[in-house]
KELOPA-370191 format. One line per field, with one value per atom (N, C-alpha, C): residue number from 1; residue in one letter; z, x, y. Coordinates in steps of 0.02 Angstrom, whole numbers, plus 50000, padded with zeros to 5 digits. Last residue first. Layout:
# residues N
pos: (NUM/...)
code: (a/...)
zz: (Z/...)
xx: (X/...)
yy: (Y/...)
//
This chain:
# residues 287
pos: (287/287/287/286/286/286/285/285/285/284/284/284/283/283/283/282/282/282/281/281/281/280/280/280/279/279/279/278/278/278/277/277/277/276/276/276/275/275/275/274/274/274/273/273/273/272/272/272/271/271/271/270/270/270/269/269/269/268/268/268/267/267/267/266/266/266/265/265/265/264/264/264/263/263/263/262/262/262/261/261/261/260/260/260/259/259/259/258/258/258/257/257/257/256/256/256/255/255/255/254/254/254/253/253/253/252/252/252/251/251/251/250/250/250/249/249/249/248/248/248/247/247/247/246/246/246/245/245/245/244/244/244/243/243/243/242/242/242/241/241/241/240/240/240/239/239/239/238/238/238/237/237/237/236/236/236/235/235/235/234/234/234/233/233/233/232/232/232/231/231/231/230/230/230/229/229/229/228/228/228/227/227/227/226/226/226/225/225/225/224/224/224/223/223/223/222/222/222/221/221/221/220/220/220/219/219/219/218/218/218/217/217/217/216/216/216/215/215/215/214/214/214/213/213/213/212/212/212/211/211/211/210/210/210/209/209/209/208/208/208/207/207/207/206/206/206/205/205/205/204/204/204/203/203/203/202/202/202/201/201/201/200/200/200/199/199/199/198/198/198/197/197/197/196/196/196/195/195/195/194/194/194/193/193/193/192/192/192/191/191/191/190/190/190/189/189/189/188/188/188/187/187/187/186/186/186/185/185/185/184/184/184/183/183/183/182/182/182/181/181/181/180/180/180/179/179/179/178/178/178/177/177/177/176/176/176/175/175/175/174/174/174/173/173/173/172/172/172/171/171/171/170/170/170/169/169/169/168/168/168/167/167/167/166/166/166/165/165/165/164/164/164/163/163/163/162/162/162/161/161/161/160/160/160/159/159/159/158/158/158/157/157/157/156/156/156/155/155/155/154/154/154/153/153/153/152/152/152/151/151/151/150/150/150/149/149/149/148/148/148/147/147/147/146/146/146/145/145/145/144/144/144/143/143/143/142/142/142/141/141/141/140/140/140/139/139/139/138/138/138/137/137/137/136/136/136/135/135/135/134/134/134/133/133/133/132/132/132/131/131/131/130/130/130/129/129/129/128/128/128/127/127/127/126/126/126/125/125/125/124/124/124/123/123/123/122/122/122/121/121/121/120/120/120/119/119/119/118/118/118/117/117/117/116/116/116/115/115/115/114/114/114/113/113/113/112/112/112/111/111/111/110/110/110/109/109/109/108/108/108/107/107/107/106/106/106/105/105/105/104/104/104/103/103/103/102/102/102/101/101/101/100/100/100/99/99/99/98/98/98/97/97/97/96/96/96/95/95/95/94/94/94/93/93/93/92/92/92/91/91/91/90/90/90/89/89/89/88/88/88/87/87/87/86/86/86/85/85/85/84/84/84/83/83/83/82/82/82/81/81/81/80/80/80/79/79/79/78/78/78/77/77/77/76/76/76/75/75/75/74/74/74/73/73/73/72/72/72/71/71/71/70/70/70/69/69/69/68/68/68/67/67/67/66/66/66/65/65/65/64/64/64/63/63/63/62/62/62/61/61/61/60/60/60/59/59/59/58/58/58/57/57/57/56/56/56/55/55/55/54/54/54/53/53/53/52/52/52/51/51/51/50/50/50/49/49/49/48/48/48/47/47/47/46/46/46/45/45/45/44/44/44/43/43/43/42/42/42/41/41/41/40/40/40/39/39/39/38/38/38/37/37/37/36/36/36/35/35/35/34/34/34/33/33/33/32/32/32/31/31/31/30/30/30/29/29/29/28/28/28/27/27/27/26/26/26/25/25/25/24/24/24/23/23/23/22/22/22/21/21/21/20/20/20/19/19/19/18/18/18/17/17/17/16/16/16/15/15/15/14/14/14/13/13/13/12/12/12/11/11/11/10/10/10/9/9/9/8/8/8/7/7/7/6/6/6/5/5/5/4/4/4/3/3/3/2/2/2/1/1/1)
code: (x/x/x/x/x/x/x/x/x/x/x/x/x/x/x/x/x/x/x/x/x/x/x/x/x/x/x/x/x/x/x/x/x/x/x/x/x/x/x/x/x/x/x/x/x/x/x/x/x/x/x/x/x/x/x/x/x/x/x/x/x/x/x/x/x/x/x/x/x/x/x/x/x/x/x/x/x/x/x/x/x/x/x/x/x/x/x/x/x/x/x/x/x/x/x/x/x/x/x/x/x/x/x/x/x/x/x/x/x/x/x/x/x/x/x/x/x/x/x/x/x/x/x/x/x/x/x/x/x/x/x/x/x/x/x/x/x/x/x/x/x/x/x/x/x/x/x/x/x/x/x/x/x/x/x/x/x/x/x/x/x/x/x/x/x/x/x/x/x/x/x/x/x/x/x/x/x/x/x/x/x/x/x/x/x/x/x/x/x/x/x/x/x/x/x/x/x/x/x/x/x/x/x/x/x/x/x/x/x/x/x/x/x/x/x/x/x/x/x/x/x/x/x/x/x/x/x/x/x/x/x/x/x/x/x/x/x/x/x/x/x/x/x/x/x/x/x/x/x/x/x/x/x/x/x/x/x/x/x/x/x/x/x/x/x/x/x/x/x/x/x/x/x/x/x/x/x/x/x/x/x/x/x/x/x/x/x/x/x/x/x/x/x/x/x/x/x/x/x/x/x/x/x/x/x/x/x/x/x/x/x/x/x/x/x/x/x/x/x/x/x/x/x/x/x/x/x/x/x/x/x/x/x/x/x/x/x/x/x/x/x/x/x/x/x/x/x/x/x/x/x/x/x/x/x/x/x/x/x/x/x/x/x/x/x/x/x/x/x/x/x/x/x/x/x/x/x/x/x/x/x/x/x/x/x/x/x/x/x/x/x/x/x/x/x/x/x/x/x/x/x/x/x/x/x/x/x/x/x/x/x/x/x/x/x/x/x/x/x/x/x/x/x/x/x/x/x/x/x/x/x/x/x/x/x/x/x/x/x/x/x/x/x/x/x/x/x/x/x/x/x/x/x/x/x/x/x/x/x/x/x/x/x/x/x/x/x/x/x/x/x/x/x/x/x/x/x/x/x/x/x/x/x/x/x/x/x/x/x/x/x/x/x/x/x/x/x/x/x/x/x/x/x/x/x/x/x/x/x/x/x/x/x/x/x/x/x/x/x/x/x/x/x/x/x/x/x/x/x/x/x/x/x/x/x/x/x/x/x/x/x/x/x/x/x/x/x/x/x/x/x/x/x/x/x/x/x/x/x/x/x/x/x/x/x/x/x/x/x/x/x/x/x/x/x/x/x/x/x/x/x/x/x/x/x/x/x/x/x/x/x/x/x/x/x/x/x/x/x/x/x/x/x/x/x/x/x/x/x/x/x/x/x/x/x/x/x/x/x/x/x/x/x/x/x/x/x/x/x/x/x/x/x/x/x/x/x/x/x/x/x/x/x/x/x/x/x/x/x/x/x/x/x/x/x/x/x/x/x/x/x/x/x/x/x/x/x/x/x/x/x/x/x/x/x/x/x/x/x/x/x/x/x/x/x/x/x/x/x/x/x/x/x/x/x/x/x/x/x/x/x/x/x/x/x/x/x/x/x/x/x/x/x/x/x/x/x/x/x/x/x/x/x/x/x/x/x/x/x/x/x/x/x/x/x/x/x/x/x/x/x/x/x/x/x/x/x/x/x/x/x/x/x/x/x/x/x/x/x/x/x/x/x/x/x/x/x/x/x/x/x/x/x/x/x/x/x/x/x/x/x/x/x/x/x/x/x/x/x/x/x/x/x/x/x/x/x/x/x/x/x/x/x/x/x/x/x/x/x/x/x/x/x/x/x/x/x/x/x/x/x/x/x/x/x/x/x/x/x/x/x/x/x/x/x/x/x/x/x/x/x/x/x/x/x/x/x/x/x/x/x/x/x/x/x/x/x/x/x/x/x)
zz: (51019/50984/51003/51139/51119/51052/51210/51229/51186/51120/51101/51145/51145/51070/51070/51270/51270/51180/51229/51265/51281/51145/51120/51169/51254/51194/51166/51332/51355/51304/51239/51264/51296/51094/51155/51185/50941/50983/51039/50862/50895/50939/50718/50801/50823/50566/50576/50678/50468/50552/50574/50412/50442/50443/50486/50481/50462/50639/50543/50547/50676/50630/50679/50670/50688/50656/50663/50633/50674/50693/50719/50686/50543/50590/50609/50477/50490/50528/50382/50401/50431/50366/50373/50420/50269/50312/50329/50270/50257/50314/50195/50249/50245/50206/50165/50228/50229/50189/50160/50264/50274/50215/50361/50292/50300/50455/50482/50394/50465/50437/50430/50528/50507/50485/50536/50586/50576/50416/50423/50503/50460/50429/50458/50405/50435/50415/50493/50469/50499/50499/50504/50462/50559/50536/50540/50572/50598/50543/50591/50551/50588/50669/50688/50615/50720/50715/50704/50721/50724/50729/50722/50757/50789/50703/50691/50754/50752/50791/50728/50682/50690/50709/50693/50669/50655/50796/50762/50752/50746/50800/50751/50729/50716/50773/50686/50722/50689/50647/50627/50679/50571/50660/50617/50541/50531/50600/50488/50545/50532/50361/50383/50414/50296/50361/50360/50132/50163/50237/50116/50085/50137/50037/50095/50094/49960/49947/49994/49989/49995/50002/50010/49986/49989/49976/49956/49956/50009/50001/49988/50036/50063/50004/50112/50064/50095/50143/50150/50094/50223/50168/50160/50317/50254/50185/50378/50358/50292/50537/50464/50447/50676/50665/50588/50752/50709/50695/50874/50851/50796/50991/50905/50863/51100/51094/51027/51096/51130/51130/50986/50972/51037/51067/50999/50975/51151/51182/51107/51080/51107/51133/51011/50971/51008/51150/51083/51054/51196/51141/51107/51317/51312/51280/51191/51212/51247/51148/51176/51232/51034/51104/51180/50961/50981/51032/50924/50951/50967/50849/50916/50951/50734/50788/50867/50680/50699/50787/50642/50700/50744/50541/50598/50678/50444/50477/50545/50424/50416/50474/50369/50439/50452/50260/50317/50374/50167/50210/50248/50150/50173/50220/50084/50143/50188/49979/49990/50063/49919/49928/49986/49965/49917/49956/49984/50024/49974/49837/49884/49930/49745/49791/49826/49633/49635/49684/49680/49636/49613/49849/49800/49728/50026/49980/49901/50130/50108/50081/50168/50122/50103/50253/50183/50126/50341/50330/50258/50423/50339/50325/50587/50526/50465/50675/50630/50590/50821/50780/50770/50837/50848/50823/50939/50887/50903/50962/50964/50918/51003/50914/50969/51080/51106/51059/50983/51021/51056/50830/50897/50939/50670/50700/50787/50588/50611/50670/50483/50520/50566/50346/50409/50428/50199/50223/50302/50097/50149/50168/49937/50000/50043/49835/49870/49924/49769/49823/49830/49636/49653/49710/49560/49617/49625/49401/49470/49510/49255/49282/49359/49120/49181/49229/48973/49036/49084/48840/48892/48938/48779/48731/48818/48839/48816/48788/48811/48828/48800/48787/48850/48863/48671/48680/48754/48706/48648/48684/48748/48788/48783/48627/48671/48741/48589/48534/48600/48670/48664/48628/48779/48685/48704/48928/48896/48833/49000/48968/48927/49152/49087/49061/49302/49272/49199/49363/49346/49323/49380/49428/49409/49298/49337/49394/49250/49280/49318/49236/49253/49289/49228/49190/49247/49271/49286/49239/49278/49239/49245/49400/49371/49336/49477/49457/49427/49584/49549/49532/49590/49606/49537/49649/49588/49629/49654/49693/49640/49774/49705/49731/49791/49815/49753/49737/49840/49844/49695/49695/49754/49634/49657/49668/49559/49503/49561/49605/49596/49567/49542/49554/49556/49573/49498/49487/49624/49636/49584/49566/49575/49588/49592/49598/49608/49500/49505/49520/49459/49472/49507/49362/49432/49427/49357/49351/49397/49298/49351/49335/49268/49271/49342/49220/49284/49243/49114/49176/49224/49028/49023/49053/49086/49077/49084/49082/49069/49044/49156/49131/49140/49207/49195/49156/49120/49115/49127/49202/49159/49201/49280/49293/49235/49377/49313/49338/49428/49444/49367/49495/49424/49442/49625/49587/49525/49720/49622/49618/49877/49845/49758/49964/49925/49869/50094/50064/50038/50035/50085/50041/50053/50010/50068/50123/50119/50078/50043/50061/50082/50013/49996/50030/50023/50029/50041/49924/49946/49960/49907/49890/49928/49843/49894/49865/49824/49814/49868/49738/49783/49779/49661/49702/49760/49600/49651/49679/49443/49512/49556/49347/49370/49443/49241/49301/49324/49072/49117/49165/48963/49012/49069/48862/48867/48927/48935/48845/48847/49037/49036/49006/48961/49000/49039/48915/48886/48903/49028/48974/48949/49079/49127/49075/48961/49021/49058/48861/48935/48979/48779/48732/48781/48830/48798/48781/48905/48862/48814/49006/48948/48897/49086/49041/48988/49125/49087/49047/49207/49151/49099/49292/49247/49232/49357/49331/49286/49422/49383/49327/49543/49488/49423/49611/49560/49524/49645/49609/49557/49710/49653/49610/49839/49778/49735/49871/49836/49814/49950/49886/49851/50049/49991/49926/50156/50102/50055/50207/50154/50119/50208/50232/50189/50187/50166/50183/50334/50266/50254/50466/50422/50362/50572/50548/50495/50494/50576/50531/50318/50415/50453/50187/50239/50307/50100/50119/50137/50137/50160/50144/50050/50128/50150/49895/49910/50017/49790/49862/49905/49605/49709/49734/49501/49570/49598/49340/49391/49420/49267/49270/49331/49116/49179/49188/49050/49065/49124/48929/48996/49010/48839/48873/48928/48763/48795/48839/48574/48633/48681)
xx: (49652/49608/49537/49717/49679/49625/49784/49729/49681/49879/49833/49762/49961/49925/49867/49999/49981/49921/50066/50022/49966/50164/50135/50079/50237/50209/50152/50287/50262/50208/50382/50308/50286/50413/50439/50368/50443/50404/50419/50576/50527/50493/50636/50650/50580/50736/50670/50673/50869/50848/50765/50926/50865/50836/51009/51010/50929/51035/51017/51012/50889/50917/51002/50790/50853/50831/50621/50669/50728/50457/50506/50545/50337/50375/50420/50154/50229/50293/50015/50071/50145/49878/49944/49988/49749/49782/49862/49613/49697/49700/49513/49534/49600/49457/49496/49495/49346/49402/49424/49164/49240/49277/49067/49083/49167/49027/49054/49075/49019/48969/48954/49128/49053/48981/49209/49187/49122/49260/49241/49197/49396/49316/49296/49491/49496/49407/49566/49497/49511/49649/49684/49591/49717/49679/49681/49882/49833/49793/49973/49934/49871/50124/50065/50039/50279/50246/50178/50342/50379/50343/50260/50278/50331/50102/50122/50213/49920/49986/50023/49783/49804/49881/49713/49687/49709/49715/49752/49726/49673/49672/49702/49615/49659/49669/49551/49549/49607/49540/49583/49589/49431/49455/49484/49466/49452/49464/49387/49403/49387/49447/49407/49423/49540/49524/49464/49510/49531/49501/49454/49468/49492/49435/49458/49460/49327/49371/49388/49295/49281/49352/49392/49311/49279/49511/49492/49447/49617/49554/49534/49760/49729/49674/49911/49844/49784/50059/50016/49955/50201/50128/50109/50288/50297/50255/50347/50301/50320/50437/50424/50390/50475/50416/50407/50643/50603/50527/50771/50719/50660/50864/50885/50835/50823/50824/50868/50807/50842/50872/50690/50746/50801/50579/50623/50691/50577/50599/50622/50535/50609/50618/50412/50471/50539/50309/50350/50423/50274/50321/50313/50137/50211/50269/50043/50058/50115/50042/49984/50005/50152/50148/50106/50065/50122/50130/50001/49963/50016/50053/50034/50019/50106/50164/50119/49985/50038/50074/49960/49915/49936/50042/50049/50009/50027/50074/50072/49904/49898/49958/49954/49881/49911/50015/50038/50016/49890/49931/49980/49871/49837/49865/49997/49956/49918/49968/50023/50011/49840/49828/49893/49762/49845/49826/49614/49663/49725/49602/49576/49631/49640/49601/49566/49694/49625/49595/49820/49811/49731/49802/49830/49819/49819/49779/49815/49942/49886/49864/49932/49979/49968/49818/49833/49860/49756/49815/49823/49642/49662/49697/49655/49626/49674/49630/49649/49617/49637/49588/49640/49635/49656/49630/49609/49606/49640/49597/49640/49604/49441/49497/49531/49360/49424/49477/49254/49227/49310/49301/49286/49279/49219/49282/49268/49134/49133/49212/49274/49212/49219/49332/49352/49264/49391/49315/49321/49528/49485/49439/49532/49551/49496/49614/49545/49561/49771/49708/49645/49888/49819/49766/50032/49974/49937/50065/50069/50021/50156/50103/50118/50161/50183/50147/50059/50100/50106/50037/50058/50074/49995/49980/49991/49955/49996/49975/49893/49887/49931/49917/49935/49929/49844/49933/49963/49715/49745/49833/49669/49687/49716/49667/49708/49719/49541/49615/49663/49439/49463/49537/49469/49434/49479/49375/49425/49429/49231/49261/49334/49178/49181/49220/49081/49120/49128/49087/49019/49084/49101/49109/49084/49069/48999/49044/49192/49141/49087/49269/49300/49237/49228/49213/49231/49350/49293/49273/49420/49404/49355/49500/49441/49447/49627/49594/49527/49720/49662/49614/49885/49844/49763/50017/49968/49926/50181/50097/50059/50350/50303/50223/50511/50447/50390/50635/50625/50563/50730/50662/50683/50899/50866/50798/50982/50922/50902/51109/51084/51039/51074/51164/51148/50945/50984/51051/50816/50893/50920/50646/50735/50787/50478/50546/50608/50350/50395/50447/50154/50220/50266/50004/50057/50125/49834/49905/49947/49673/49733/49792/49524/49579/49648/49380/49408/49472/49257/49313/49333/49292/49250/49293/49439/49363/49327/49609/49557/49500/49730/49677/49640/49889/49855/49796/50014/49943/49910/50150/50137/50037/50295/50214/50205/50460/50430/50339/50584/50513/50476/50743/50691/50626/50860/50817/50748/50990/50955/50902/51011/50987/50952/51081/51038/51040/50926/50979/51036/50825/50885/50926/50729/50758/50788/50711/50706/50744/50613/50673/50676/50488/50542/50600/50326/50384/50443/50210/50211/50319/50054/50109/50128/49896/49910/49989/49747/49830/49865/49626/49638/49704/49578/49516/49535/49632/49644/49578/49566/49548/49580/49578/49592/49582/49462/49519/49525/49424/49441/49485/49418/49373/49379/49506/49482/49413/49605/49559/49491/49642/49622/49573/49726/49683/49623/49814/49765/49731/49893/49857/49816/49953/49885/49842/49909/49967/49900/49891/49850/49868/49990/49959/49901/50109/50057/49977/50184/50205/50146/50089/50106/50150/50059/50023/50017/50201/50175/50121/50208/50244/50201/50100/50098/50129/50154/50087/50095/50278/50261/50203/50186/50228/50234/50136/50075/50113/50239/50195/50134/50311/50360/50294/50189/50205/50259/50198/50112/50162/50327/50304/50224/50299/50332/50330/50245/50184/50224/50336/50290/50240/50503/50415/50386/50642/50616/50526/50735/50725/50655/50777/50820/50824/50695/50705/50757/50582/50620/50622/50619/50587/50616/50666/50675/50657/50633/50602/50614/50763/50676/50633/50854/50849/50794/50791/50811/50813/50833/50800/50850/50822/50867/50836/50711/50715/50785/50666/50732/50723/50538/50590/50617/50489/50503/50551/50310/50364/50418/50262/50287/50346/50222/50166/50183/50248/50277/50222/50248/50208/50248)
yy: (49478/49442/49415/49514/49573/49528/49411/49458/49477/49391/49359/49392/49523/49516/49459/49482/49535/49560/49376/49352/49416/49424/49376/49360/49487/49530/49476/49396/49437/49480/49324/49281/49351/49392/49377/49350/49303/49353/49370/49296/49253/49325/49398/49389/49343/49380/49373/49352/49477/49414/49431/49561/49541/49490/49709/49662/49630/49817/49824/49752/49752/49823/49810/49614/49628/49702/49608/49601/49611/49554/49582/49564/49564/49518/49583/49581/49622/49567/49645/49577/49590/49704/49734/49664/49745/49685/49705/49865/49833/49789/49989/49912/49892/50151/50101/50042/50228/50240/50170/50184/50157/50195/50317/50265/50248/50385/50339/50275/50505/50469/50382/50567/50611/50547/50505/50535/50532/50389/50456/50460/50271/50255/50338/50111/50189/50207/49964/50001/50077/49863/49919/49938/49704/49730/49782/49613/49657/49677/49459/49499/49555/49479/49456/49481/49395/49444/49432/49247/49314/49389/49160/49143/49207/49263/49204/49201/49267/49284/49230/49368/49290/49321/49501/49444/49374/49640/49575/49552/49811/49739/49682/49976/49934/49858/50134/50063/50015/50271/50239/50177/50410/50357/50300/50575/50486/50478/50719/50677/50607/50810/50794/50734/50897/50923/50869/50844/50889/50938/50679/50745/50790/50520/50560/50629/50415/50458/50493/50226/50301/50354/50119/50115/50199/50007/50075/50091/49887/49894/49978/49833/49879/49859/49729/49727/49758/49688/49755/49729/49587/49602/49654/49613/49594/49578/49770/49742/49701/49769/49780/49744/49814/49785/49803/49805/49830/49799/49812/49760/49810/49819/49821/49786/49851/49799/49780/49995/49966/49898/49989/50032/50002/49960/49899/49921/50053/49992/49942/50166/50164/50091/50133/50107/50126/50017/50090/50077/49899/49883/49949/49920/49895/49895/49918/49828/49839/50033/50017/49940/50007/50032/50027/49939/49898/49944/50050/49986/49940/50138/50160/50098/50063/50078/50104/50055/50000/50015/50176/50163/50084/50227/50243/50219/50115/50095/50156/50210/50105/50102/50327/50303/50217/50275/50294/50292/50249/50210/50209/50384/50359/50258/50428/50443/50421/50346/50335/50367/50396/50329/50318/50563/50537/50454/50608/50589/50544/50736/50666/50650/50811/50832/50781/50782/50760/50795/50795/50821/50830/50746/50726/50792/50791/50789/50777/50798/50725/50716/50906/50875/50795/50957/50981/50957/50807/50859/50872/50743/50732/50796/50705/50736/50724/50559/50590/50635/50449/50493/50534/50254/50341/50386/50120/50180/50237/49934/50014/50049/49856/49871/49954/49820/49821/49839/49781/49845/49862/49755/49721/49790/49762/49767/49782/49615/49690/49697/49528/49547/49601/49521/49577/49563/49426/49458/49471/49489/49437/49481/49491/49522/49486/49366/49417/49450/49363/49335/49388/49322/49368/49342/49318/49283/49330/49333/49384/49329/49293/49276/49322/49408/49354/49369/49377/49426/49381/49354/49311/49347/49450/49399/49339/49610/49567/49506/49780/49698/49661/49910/49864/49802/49931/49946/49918/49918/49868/49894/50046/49985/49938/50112/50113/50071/50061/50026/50065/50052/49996/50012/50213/50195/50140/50168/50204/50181/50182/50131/50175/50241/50259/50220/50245/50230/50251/50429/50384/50304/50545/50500/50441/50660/50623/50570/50699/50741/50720/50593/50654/50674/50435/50490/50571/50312/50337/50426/50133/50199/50237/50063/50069/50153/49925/50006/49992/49841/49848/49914/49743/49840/49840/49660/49684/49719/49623/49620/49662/49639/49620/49608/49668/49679/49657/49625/49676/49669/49524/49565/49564/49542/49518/49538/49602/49602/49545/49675/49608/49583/49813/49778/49714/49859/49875/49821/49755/49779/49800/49759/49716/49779/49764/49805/49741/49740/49698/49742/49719/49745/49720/49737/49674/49709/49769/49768/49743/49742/49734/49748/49862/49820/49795/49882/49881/49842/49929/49976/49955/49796/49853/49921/49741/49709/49753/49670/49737/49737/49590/49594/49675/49629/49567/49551/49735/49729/49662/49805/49770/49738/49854/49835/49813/49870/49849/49853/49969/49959/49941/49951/49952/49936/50050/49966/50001/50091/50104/50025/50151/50087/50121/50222/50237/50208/50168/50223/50190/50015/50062/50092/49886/49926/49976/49708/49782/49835/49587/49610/49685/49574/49509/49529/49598/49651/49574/49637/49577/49597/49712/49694/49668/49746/49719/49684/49861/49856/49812/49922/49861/49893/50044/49988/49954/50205/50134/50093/50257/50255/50186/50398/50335/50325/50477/50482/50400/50549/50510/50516/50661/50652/50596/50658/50603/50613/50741/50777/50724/50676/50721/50748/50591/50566/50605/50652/50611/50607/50705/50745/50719/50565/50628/50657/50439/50488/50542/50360/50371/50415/50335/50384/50384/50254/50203/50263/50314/50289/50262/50365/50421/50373/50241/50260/50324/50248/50205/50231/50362/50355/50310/50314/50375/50396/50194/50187/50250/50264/50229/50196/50344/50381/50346/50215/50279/50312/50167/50110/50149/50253/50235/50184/50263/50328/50301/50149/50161/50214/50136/50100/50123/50200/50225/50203/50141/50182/50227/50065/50017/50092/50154/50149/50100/50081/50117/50123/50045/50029/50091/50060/50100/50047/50063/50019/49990/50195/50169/50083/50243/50241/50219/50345/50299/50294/50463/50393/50346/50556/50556/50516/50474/50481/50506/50393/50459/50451/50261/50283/50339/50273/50293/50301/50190/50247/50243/50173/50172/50225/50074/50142/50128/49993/49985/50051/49884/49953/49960/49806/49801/49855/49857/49839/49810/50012/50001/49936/50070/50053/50009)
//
C-alpha cells in the first residue's frame, strides 16, 4: 500500500500558455491523473471502483502556484490523505522539480464518494480507506473558500457552450476545462480594461496566476450554454484577485466559483511588475 504516493510528469509543449509556463488548468489534469494512479495503488483505481458501484467527486480545489513550470521541465507529483469522514475527504498535494526538488506548486482538493447509480452519497468499505491513512501526514494549509456576494450587475461576461472535448469519461464538463473558462474569461477582462494580450505581449508582461481556488457546484454537460462572469475583488500591488462565477443559461444554477489570484510578471523571467496606474485605476472602477 502506497499512503503517500508520487509520479513523474515532463511537461509536454501542448501544455504550455501565454507566458511560456504551463496553464493553471494543467495542473487539475497531472492532480486527477495522479489521484488515479494512486487510488489503483491502494485497490480504488477506476476498475474498483467501478465493481464497487462508486464515482468520485471534486468538491473544492484550491492550489497555490510557487513558481512556474516549463517546457520540458521532469517534476514529481506527490498527494497523500489529510482526512476521511463518512463520504467526504481531503487530500493535499505537492509538485518539486525533479533536478532541484524545489516546489512549484502545492494545495489540497476536497472529494466525496458517491453511488454510481443513484448519485446518492456512498461510504467506500472502511478497510480500504484504512490503506490511505496516515498516522501523521504532512501537514497542508487549508482555508475555506470565501463567501462571494451576489455578483455585481457591472461583473464582465461571456457566453459559452460546453464543447464535445470538454466532456470527461463521466460525461460531465472535465474539471481541467472547466477551469480553462476561469482563465479564459481573465484574459477577456483584462482586455476589456485596454490590457489584451498583444499589448502585455509588447510590453514583455504576463498575467499568471498565483492562487486558483475553485468551488464546484453543479455538473456541466454537453452543448449546454454557460455564462461566465467575472470581477475583482481586491487590487494588490502587482495584480489583482478576481472572482470568476460560471452559472447554466438554462437555469441559471452555479457550475463552479473561483477565486483566481494573479500578478503581472516579466516573460521570460519572473519578476513580479507594479501595476501600471492606468490599469489599476481602470480595475478599481470596476470594484
Amino acid at each position: 500500500m502506497t499512503k503517500l504516493f508520487s509520479r513523474n510528469f515532463q511537461v509536454r509543449w501542448s501544455e504550455m500558455g501565454a507566458g511560456q509556463r504551463v496553464r493553471a488548468s494543467q495542473y487539475m489534469d497531472y492532480l486527477v491523473e495522479t489521484a488515479y494512479d494512486w487510488g489503483a495503488s491502494n485497490q480504488l483505481g477506476f476498475e474498483e471502483s467501478s465493481q464497487l458501484g462508486l464515482i468520485w467527486v471534486i468538491l473544492e480545489t484550491d492550489i497555490h502556484f510557487l513558481r512556474p513550470l516549463r517546457y520540458p521541465e521532469s517534476f514529481d507529483f506527490s498527494i497523500w490523505m489529510l482526512e476521511w469522514r463518512r463520504v467526504h475527504g481531503t487530500r493535499a498535494f505537492e509538485l518539486r522539480l525533479k533536478d532541484s526538488d524545489s516546489v512549484i506548486a502545492r494545495g489540497v482538493q476536497k472529494i466525496a464518494s458517491l453511488d454510481a447509480d443513484t448519485l446518492r452519497p456512498k461510504q467506500p468499505p472502511a478497510e480500504l480507506i484504512e490503506g490511505f491513512r496516515m498516522a501523521e501526514p504532512p501537514a497542508m494549509e487549508q482555508q475555506a473558500f470565501p463567501s462571494l456576494e451576489a455578483v455585481p450587475e457591472n461583473a464582465f461576461e461571456l457566453q459559452r457552450h460546453v464543447q464535445w472535448g470538454a466532456i470527461d469519461a463521466l460525461e460531465h464538463l472535465n474539471h481541467g476545462r472547466s477551469l480553462g473558462y476561469v482563465e479564459d474569461v481573465l484574459a477577456h477582462f483584462l482586455a476589456a480594461q485596454d490590457w489584451p494580450l498583444e499589448r502585455l505581449q509588447e510590453k514583455g508582461w504576463a498575467a499568471v496566476a498565483n492562487r486558483v481556488h475553485v468551488r464546484y457546484r453543479e455538473a456541466g454537460y454537453w452543448n449546454e450554454a454557460l455564462r461566465v462572469r467575472c470581477y475583482p475583488l481586491e487590487l494588490t500591488d502587482t495584480g489583482a484577485i478576481n472572482a470568476v462565477v460560471i452559472e447554466k443559461e438554462s437555469d441559471g444554477k452555479v457550475v463552479l466559483e473561483a477565486t483566481y489570484a494573479w500578478d503581472l510578471m516579466q516573460v521570460p523571467g519572473d519578476k513580479r511588475i507594479a501595476l501600471p496606474e492606468k490599469l489599476r485605476s481602470k480595475l478599481q472602477s470596476t470594484i
